[in-house]
Backbone and ligand atoms as CSV (ligand in chain L), in Angstrom:
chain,resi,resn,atom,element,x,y,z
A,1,UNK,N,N,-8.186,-80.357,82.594
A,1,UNK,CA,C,-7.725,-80.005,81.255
A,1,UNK,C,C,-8.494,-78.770,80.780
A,2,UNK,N,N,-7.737,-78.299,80.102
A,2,UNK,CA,C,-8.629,-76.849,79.815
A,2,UNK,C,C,-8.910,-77.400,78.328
A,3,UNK,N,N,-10.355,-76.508,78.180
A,3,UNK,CA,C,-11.289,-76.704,77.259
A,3,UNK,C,C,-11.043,-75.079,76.316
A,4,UNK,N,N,-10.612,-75.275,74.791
A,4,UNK,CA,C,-10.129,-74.055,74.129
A,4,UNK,C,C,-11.611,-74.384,72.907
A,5,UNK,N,N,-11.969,-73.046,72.564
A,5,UNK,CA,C,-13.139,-73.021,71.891
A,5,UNK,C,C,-12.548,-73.350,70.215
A,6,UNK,N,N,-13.178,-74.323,69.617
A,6,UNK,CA,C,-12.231,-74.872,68.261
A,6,UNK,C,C,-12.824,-73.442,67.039
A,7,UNK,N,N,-13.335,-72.348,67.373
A,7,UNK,CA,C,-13.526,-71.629,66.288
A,7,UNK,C,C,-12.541,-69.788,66.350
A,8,UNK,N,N,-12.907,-69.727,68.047
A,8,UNK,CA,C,-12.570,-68.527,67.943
A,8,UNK,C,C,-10.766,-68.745,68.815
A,9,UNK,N,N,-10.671,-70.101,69.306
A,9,UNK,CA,C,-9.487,-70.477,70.109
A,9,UNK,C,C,-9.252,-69.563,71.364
A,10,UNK,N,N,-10.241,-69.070,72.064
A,10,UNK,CA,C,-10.265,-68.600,73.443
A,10,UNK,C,C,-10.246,-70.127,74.266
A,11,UNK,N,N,-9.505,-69.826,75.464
A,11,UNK,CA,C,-9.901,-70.624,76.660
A,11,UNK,C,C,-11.127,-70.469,77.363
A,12,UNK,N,N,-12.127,-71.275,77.617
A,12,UNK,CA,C,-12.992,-70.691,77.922
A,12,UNK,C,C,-13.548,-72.079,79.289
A,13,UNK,N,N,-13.154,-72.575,79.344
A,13,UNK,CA,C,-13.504,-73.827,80.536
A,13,UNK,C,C,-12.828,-74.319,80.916
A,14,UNK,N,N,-12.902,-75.750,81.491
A,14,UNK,CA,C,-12.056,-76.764,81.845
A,14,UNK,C,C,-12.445,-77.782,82.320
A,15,UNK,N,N,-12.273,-79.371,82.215
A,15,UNK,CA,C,-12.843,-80.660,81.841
A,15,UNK,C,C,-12.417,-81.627,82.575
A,16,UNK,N,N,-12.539,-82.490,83.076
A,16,UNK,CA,C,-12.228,-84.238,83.424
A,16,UNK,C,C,-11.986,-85.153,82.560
A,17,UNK,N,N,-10.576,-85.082,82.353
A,17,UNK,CA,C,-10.308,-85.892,80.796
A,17,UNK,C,C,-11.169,-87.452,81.181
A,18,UNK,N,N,-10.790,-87.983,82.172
A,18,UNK,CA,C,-11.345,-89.032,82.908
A,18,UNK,C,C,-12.703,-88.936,82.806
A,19,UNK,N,N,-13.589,-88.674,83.440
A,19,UNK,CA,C,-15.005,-88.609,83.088
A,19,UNK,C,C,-15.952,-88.207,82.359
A,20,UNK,N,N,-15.410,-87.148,81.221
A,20,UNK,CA,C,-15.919,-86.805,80.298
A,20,UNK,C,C,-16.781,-87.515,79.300
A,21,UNK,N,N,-17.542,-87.502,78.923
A,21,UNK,CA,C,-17.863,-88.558,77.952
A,21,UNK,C,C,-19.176,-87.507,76.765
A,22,UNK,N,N,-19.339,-88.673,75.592
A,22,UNK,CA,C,-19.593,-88.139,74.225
A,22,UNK,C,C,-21.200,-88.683,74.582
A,23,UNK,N,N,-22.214,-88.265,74.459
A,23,UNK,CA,C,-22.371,-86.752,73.966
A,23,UNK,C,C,-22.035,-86.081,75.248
A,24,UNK,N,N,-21.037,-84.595,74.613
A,24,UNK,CA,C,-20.619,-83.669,75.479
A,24,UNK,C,C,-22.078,-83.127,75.881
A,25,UNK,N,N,-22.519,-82.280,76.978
A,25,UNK,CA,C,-23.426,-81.305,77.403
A,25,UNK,C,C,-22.384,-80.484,78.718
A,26,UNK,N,N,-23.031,-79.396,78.784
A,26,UNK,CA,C,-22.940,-77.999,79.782
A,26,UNK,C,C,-22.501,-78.923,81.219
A,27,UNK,N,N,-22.974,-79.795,81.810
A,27,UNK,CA,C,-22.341,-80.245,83.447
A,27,UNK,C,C,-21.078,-80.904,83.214
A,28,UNK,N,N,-20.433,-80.699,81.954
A,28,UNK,CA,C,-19.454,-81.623,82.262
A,28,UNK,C,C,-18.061,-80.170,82.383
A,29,UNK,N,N,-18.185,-79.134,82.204
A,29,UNK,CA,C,-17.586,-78.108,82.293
A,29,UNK,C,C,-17.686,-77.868,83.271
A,30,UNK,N,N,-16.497,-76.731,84.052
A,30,UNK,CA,C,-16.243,-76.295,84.863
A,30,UNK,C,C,-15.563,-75.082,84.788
A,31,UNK,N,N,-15.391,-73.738,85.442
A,31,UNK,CA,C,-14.478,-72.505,85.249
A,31,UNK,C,C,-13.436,-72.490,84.896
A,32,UNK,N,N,-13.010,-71.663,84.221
A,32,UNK,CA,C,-11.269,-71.723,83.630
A,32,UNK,C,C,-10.539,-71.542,85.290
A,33,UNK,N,N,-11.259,-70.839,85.957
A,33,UNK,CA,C,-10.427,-70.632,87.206
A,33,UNK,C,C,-11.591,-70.090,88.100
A,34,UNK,N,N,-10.834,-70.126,89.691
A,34,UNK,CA,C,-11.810,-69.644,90.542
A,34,UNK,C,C,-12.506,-68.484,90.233
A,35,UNK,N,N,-13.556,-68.079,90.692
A,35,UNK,CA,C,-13.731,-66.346,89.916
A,35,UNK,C,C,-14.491,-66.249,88.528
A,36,UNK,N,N,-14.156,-67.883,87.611
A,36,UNK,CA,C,-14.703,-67.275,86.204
A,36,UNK,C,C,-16.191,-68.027,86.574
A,37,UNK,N,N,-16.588,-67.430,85.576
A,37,UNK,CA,C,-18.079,-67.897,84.662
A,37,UNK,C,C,-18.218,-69.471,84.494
A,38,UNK,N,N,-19.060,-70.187,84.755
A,38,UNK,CA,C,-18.940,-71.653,84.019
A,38,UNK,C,C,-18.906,-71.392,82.127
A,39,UNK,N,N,-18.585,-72.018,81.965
A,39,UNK,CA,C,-18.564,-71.635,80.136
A,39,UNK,C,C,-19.893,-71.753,79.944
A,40,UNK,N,N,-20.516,-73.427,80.119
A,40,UNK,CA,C,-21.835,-73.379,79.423
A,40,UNK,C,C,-22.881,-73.465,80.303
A,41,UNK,N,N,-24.251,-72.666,80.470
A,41,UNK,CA,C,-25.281,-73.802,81.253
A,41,UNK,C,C,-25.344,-75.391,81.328
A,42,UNK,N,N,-25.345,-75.454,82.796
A,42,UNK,CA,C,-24.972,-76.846,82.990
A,42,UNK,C,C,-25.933,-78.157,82.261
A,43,UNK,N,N,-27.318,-77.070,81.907
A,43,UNK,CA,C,-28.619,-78.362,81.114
A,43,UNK,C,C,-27.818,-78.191,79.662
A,44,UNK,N,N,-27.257,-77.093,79.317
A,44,UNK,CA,C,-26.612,-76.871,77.792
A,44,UNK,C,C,-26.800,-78.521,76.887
A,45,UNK,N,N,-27.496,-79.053,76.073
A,45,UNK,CA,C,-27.126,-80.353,75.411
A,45,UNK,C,C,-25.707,-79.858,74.525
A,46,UNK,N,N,-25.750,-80.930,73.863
A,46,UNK,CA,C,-24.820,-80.591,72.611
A,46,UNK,C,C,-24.030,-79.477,71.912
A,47,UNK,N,N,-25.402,-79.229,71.304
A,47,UNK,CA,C,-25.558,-78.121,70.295
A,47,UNK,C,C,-25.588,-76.979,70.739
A,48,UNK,N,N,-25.920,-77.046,72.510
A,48,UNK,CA,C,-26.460,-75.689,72.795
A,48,UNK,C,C,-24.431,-75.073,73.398
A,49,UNK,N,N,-23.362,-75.912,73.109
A,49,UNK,CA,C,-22.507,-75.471,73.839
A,49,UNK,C,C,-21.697,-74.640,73.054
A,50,UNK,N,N,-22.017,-73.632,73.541
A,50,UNK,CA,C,-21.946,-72.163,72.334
A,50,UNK,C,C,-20.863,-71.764,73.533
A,51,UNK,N,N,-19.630,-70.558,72.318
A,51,UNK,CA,C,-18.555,-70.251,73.008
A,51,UNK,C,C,-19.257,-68.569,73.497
A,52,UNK,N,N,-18.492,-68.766,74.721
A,52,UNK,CA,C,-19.050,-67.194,75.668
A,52,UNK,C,C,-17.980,-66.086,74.964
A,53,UNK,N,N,-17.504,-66.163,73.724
A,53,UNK,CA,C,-16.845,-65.396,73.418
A,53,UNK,C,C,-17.648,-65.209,71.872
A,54,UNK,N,N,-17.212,-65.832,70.990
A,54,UNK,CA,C,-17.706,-66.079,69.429
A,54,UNK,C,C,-18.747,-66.250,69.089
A,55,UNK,N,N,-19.399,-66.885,69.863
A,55,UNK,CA,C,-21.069,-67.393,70.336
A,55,UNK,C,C,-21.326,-68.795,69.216
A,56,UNK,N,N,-19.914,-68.943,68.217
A,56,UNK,CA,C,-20.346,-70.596,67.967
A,56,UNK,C,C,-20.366,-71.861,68.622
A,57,UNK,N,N,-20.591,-72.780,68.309
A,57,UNK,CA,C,-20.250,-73.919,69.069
A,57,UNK,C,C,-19.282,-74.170,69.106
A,58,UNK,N,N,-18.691,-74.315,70.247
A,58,UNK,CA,C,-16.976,-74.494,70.626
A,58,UNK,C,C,-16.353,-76.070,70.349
A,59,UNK,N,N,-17.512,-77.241,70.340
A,59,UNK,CA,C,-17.125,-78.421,70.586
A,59,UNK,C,C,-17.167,-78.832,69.645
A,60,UNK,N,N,-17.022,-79.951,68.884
A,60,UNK,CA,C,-17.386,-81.047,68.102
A,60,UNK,C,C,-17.486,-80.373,66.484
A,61,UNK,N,N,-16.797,-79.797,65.825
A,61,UNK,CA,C,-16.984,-79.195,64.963
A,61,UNK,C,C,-16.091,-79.776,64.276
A,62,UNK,N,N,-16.165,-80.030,62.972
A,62,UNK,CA,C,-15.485,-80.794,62.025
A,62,UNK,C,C,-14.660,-79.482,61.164
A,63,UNK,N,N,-13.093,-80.304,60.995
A,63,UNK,CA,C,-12.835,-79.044,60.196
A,63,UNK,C,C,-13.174,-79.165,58.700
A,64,UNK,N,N,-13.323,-80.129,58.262
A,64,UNK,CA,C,-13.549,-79.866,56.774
A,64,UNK,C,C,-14.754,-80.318,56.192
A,65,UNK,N,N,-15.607,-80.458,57.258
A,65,UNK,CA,C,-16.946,-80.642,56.364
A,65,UNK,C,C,-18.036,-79.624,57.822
A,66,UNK,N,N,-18.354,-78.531,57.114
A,66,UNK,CA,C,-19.478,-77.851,58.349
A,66,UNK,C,C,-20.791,-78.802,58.907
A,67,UNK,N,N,-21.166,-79.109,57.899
A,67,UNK,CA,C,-22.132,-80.533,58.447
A,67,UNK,C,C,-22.061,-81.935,58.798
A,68,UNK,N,N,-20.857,-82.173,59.275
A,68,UNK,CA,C,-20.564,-83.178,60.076
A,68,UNK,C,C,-19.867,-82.717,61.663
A,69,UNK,N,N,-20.740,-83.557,62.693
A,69,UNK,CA,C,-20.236,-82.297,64.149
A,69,UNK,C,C,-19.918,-84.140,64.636
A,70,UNK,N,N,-18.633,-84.051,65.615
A,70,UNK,CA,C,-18.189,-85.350,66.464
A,70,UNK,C,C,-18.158,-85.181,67.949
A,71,UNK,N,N,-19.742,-85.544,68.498
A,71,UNK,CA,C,-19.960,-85.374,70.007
A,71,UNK,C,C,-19.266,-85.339,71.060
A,72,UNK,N,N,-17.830,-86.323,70.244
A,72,UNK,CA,C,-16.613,-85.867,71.854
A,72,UNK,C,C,-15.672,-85.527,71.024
A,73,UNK,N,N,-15.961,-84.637,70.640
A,73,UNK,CA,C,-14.824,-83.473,69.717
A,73,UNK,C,C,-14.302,-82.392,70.336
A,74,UNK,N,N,-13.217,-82.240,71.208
A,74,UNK,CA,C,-12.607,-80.777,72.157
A,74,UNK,C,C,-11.567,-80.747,71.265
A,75,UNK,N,N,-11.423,-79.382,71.364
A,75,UNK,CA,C,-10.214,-78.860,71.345
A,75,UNK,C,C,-9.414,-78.651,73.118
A,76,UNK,N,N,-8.202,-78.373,72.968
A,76,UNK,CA,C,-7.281,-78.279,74.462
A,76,UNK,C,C,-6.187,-77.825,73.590
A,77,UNK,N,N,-5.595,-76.723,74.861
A,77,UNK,CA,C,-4.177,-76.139,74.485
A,77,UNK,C,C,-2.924,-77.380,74.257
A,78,UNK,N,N,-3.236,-78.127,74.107
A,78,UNK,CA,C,-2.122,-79.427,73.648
A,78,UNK,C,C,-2.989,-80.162,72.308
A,79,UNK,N,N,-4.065,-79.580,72.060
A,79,UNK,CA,C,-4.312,-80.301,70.571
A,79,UNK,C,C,-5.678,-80.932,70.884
A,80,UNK,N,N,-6.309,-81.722,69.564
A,80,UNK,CA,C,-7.363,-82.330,69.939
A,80,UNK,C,C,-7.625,-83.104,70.929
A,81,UNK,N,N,-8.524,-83.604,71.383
A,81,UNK,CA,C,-9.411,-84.561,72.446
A,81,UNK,C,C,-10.745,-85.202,72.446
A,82,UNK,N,N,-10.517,-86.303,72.255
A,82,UNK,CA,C,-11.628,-86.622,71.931
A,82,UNK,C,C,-12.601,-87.424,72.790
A,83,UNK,N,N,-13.797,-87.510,73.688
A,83,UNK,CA,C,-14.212,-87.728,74.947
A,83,UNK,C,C,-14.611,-89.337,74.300
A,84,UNK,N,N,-14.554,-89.964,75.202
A,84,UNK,CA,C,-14.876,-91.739,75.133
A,84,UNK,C,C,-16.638,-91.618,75.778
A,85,UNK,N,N,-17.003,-92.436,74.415
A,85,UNK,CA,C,-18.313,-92.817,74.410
A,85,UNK,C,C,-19.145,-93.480,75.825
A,86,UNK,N,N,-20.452,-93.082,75.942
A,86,UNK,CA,C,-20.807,-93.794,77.285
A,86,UNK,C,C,-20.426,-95.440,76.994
A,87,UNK,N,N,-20.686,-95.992,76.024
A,87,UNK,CA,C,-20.254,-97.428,76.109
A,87,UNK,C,C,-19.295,-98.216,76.266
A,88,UNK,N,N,-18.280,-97.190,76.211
A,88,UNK,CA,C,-16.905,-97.487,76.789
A,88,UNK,C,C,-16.448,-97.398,78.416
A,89,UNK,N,N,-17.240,-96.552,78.636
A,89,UNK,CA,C,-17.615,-95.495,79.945
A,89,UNK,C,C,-17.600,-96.831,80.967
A,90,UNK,N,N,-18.699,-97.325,80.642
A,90,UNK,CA,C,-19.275,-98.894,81.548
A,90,UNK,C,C,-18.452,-99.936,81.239
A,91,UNK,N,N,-17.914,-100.741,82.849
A,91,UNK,CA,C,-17.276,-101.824,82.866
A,91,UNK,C,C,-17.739,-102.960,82.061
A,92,UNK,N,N,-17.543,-103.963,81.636
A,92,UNK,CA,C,-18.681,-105.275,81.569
A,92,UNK,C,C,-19.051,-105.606,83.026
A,93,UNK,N,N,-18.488,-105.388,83.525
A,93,UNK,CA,C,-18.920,-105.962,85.230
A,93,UNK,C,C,-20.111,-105.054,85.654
A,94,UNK,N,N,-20.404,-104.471,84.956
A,94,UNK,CA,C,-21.374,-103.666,85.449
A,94,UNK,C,C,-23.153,-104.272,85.180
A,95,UNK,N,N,-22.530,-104.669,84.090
A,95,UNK,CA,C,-23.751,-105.714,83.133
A,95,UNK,C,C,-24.185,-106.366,83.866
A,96,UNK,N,N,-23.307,-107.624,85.004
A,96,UNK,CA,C,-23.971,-109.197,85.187
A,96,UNK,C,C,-24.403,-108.393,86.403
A,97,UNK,N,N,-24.625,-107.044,87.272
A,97,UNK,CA,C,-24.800,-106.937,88.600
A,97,UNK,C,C,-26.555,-107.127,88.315
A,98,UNK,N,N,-27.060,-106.802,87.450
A,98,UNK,CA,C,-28.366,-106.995,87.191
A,98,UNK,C,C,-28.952,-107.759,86.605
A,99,UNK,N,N,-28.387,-109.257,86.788
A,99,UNK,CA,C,-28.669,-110.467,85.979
A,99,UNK,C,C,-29.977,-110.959,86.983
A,100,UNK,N,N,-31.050,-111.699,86.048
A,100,UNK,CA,C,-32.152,-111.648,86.739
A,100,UNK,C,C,-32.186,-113.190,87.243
A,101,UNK,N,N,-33.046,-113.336,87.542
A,101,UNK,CA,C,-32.830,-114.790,88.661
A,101,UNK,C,C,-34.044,-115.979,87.431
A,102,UNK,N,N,-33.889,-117.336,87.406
A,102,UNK,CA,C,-34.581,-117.819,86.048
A,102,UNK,C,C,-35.325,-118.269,87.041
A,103,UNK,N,N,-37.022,-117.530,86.997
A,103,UNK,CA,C,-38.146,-117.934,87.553
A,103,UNK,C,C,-38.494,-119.117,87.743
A,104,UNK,N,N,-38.107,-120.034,86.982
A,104,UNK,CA,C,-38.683,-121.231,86.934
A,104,UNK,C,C,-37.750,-122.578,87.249
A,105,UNK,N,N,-36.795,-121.322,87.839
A,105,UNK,CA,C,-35.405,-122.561,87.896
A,105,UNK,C,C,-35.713,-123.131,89.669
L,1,ZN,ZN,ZN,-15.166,-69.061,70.367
């Protein structure tokens, strides 16, 4: 999925709607195409995912309040997107694989 910067609306990346997850950072991007630039440094956190065009933050930007930012907030040439939280991310089955054994049982 391509990743469109929500201030200046350049294309500037492209994403794993599937694996993506909130909080966004820099490794979860990839080139608009063979040949380009990665958009962000891949350590990039959050805040640091500034557009290679406008130089604001491209992600998570609220439109009607400047001081409220939403960590899996994209824009995409088909409209908003919004990335699913790590806690959604994880099965429950993932939980009991590390169930501990009752010492005294
Ligand atoms: Zn921009």
């Amino acid at each position: 999925m391509i990743l469109r910067c929500e201030i200046c609306f350049a294309d500037i990346g492209t994403f794993q709607p599937e694996t993506v997850r909130a909080p966004l950072d820099g490794s979860m991007f990839a080139p608009l195409a063979p040949g380009y630039p990665k958009p962000f440094d891949a350590k990039a956190g959050f805040l640091e995912l500034l557009c290679p065009y406008c130089g604001k933050r491209a992600v998570g930007n609220d439109d009607a309040d400047p001081e409220t930012c939403h960590p899996g907030g994209m824009l995409t040439p088909d409209g908003p997107f919004k990335a699913g939280s790590a806690a959604t991310a994880r099965p429950n089955k993932l939980k009991k694989k590390g169930k501990r054994k009752n010492a005294y049982a």
